[in-house]
C-alpha positions as CSV (number, residue, x, y, z in Angstrom):
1,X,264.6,85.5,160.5
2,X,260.8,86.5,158.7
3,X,261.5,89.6,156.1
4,X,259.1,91.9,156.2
5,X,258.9,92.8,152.6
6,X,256.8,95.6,150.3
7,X,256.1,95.2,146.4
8,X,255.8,98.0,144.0
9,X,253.8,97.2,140.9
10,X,251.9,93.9,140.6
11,X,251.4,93.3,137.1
12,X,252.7,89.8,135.6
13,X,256.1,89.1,137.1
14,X,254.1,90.1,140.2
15,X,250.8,88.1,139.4
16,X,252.8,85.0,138.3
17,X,255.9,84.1,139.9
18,X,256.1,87.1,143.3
19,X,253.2,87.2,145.3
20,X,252.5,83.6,145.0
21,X,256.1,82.7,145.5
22,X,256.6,85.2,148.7
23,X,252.6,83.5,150.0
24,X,254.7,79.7,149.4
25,X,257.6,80.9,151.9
26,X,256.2,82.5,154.9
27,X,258.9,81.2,157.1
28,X,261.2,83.4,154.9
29,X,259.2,86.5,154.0
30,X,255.9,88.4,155.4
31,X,254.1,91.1,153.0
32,X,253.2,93.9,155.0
33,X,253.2,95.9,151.5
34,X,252.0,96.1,148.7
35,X,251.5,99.2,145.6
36,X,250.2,99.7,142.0
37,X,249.3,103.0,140.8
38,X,245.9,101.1,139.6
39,X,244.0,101.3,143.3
40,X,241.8,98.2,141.5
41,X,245.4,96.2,141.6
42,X,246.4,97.2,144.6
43,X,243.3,97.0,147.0
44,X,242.6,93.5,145.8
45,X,246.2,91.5,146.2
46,X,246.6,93.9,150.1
47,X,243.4,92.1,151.5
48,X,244.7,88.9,149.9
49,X,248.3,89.2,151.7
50,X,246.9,90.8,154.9
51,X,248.9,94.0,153.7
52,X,248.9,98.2,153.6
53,X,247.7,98.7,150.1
54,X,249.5,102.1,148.2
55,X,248.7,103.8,145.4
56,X,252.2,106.0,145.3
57,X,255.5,104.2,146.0
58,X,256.6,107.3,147.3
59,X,254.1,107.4,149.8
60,X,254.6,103.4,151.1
61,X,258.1,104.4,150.9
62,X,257.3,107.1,153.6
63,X,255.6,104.8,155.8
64,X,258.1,102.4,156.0
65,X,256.8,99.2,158.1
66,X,259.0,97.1,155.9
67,X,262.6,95.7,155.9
68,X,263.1,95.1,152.0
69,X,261.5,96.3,148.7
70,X,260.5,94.0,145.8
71,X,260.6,96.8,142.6
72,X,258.4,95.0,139.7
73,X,257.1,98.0,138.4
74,X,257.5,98.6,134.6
75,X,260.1,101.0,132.6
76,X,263.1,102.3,134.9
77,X,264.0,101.3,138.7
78,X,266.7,104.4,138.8
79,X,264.6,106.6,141.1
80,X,263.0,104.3,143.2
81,X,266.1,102.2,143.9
82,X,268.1,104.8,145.1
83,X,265.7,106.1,147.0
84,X,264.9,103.2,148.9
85,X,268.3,102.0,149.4
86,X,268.4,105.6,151.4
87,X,266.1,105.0,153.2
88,X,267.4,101.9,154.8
89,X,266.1,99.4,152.8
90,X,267.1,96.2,151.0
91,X,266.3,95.7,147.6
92,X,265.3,93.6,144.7
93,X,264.9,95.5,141.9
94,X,263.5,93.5,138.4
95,X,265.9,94.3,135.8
96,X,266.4,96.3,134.0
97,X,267.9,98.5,137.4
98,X,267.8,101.6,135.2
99,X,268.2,103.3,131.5
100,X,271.0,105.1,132.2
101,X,274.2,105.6,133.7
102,X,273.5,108.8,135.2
103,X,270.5,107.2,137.2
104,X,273.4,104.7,139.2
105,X,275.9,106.6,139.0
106,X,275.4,108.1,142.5
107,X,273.6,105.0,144.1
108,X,274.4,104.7,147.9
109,X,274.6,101.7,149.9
110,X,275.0,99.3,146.9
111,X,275.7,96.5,149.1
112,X,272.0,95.9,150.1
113,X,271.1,95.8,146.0
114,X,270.3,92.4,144.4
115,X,269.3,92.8,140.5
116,X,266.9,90.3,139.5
117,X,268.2,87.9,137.0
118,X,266.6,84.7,138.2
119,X,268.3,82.7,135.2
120,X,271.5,83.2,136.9
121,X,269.2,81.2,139.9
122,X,268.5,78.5,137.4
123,X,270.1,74.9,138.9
124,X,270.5,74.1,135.2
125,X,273.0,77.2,134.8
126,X,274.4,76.3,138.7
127,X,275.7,73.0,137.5
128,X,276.8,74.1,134.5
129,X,278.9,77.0,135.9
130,X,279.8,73.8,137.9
131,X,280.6,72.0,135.2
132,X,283.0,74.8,133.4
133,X,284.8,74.7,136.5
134,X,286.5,78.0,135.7
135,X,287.7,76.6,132.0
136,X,287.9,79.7,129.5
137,X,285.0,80.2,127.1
138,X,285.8,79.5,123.4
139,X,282.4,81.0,122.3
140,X,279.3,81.7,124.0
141,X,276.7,81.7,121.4
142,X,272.8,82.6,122.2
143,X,269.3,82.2,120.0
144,X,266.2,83.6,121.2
145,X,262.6,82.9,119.2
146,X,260.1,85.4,121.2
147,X,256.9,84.7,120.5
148,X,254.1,86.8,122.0
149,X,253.7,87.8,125.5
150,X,249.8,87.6,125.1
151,X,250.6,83.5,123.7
152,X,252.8,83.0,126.7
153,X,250.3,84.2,128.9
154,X,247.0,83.0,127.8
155,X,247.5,80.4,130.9
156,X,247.5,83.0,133.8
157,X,244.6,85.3,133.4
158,X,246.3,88.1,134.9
159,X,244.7,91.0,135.6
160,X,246.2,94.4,133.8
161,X,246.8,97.4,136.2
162,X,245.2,100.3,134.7
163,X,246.3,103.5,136.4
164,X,245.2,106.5,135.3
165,X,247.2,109.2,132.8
166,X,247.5,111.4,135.6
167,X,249.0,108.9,137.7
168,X,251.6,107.5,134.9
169,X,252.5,110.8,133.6
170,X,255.9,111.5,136.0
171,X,256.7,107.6,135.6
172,X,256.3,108.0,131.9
173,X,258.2,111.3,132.3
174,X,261.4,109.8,134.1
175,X,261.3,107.4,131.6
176,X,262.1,109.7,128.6
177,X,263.9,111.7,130.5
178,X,266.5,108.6,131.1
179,X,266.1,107.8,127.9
180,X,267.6,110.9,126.5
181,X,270.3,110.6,129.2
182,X,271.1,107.1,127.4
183,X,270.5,107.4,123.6
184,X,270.0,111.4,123.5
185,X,266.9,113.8,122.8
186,X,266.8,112.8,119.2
187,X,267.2,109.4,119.2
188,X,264.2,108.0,117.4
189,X,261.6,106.2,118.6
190,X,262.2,103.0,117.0
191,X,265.5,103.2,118.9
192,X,264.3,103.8,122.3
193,X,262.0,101.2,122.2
194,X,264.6,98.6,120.9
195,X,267.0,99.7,123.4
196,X,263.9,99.6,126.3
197,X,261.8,97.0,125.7
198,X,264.2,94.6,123.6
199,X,268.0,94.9,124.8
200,X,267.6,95.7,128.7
201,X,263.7,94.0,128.6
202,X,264.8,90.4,127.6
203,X,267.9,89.9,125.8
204,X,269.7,91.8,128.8
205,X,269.1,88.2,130.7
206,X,271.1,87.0,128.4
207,X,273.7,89.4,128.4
208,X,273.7,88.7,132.7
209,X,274.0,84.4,131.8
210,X,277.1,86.0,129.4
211,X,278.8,87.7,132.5
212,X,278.1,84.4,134.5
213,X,280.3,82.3,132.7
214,X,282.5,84.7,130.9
215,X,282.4,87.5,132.4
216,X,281.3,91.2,130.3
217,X,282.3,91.2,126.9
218,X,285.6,93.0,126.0
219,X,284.0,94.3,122.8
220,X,280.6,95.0,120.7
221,X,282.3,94.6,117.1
222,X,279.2,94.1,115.6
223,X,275.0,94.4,115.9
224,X,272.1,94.5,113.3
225,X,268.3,95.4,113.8
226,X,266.1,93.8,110.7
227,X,262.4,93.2,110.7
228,X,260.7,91.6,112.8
229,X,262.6,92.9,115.2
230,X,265.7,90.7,115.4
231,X,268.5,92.2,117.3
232,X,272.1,90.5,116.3
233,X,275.4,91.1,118.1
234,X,278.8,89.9,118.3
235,X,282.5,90.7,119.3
236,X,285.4,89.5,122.3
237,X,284.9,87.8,125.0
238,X,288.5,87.7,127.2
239,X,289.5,84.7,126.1
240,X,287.0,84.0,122.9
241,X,284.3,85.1,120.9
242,X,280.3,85.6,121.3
243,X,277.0,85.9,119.5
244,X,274.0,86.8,120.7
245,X,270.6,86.5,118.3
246,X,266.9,87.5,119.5
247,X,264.0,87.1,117.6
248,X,260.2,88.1,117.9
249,X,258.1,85.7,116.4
250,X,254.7,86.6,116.7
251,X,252.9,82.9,115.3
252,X,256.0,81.1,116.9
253,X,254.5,78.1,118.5
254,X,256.8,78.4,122.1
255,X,259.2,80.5,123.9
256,X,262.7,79.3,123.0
257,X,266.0,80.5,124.5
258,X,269.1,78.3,123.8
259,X,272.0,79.3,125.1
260,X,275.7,77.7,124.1
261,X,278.9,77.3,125.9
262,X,281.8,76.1,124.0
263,X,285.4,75.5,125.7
264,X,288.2,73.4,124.9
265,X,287.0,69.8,126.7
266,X,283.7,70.0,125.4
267,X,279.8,72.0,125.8
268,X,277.2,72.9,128.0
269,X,273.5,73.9,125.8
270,X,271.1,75.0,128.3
271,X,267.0,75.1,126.9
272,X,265.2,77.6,128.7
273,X,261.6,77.4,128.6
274,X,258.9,80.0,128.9
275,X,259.6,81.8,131.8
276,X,256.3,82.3,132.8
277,X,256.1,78.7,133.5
278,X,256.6,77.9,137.6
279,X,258.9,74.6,138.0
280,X,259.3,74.1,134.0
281,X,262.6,72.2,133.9
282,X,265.2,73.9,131.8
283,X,267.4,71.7,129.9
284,X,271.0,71.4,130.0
285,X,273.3,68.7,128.0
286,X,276.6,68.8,128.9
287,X,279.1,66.8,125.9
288,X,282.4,65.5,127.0
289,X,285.3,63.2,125.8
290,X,285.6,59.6,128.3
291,X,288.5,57.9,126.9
292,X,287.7,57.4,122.7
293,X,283.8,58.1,123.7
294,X,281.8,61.4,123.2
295,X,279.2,61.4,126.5
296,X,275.9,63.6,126.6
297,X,274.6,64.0,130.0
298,X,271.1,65.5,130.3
299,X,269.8,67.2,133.4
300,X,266.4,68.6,134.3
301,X,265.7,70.3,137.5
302,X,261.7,71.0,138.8
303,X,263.6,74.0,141.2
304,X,261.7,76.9,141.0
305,X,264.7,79.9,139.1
306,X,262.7,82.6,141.1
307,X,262.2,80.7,144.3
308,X,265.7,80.3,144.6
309,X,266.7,84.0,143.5
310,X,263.9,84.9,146.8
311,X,266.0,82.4,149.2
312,X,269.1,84.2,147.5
313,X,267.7,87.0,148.6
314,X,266.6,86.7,151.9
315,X,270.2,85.2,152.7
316,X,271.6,89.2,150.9
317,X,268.9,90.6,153.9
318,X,269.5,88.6,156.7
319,X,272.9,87.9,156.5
320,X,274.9,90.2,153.9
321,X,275.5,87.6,151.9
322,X,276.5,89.3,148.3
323,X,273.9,88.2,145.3
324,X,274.8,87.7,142.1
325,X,274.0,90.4,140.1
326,X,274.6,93.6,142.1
327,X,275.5,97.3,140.8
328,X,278.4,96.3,139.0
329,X,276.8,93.6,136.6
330,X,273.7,95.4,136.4
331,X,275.8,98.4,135.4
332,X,278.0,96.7,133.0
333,X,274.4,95.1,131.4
334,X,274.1,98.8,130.7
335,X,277.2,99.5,129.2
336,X,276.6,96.4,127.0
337,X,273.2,97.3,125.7
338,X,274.0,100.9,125.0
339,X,277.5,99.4,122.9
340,X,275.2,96.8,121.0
341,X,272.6,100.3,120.3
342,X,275.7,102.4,119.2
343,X,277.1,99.9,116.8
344,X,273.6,99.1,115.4
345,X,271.9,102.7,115.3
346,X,275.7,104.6,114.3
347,X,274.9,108.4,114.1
348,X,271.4,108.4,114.5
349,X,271.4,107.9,118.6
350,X,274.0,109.9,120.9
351,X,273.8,110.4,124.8
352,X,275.8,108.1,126.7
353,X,275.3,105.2,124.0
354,X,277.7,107.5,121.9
355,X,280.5,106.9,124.2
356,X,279.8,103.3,125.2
């Protein structure tokens, strides 16, 4: 069966790895769709997919035409999730799926949601999920080094939407407004954008990877912010112990994200690339015990994470099959980042974050 599927905002993740992805499987998926507030963004990739070009989600939402919704656009999905979902729809929504608690907390017909985390998509983590084979976790340990996005990017020549202030205003509105839901009115600003842009804008992929082979951590028992930023957390997992490290690194020469899985027969270290990068290979070494003799396994895999998250997908629409990050992870990614916020930040944030 051929999706017919709308996109909201088409900046990078839209640019890159969506539209060209969705054009690469027409047996799979048709655009009949597409919106950015910037008409100059929108106009342009409609005539290129044969598509209804929209200026106002609200308005495309209206029209309909469409089985599922692709959300890429930036800051929180909350509003335009829900609504959606309403109306009918299936949906993929980028993470994060929203700020705040409050914004999910009603969400109807959850069962047609798929959050995107395409690293849980990645065949390197598939065979090593695999691999575990349901052994507990001794300690999940993660490392980070974020260079740039304007480095990662100097490939792609994507084209920035510009919408105009009018246009952003209620978007940049909501925003706040779940924002002081999560951290309260007077968290600072330093805060909100950590907790935005850092926590639930990249290191909440890691915290989704965590749930994938450990499940949600019992406990935040510790997290610093130092120049930079680097963000460091750490506390309980069920059966062990985690630690999670992000770094910006403006002159860092590459993207770096290693991720570590300790358990009592041996590892799994997965190297994640850039991922801006379409079919870069990440890495994983799985190290075991034959007989007296450690073994090291390598794997690479040219499988595209976000091609497979679409087939993923398509298999949620067509066939109800449940994806792997639905309300409840993407909701417990929530809980996680407001925890790591509240035991780095102490008094100065409150909101929900308080309580987490």
């Amino acid at each position: 069966m051929r999706v017919k599927v709308a996109v909201a905002g088409l900046g990078v993740a839209a640019q890159i790895m969506y539209l060209p992805l969705l054009a690469r499987r027409p047996e799979l998926f048709e655009i009949t769709a597409v919106c950015d507030l910037d008409p100059a963004r929108a106009e342009p990739a409609a005539r290129q997919a044969g598509a209804r070009a929209f200026t106002d989600p609200w308005a495309m939402l209206g029209q309909g035409g469409f089985d599922a919704l692709i959300v890429l656009t930036a800051g929180s999905h909350g509003a335009l999730v829900a609504a959606a979902l309403s109306a009918g729809h299936a949906v993929l929504c980028e993470k994060p799926l929203a700020y705040s608690r409050a914004e999910v907390a009603g969400l109807d017909h959850a069962d047609r949601l798929m959050v995107g985390y395409m690293k849980q998509y990645d065949p390197a983590v598939r065979r090593a999920v695999a691999l575990l084979d349901g052994r507990a976790v001794r300690h999940f340990d993660v490392t980070v080094l974020h260079p740039t996005g304007e480095s990662q990017l100097a490939f792609a020549r994507v084209r920035p939407s510009r919408p105009s202030a009018e246009a952003l205003e209620p978007w940049l509105r909501a925003d706040e407004e779940a924002l002081d839901a999560a951290l309260g009115p007077a968290a600072p600003a330093p805060w909100r954008s950590l907790y935005a842009d850092v926590v639930l804008g990249s290191l909440c992929h890691d915290l989704a990877l965590m749930r994938t082979f450990a499940g949600p951590p019992a406990t935040v028992e510790h997290a610093a912010v130092w120049e930079g930023p680097s963000v460091e957390a750490a506390g309980a997992l069920e059966h062990g112990r985690y630690g999670l490290r992000w770094h910006y690194l403006p002159g860092h020469p590459a993207y770096r994200e290693t991720v570590a899985v300790h358990h009592e027969d041996g590892s799994l270290e997965l190297v994640f690339p850039s991922p801006y990068l379409m079919n870069a290979p990440t890495l994983l070494t799985a190290t075991s015990l034959s007989g007296t003799t450690e073994t090291r396994a390598a794997f690479r895999d040219v499988s595209e994470a976000f091609e497979l998250q679409l087939e993923a997908f398509h298999a949620l629409v067509t066939e109800g099959t449940p994806p792997l990050t639905g309300l409840g992870g993407a909701l417990a990614d929530i809980v996680t980042a407001q925890a790591i916020i509240r035991a780095a930040a102490g008094n100065a944030i409150g909101g929900e974050a308080h309580d987490a």
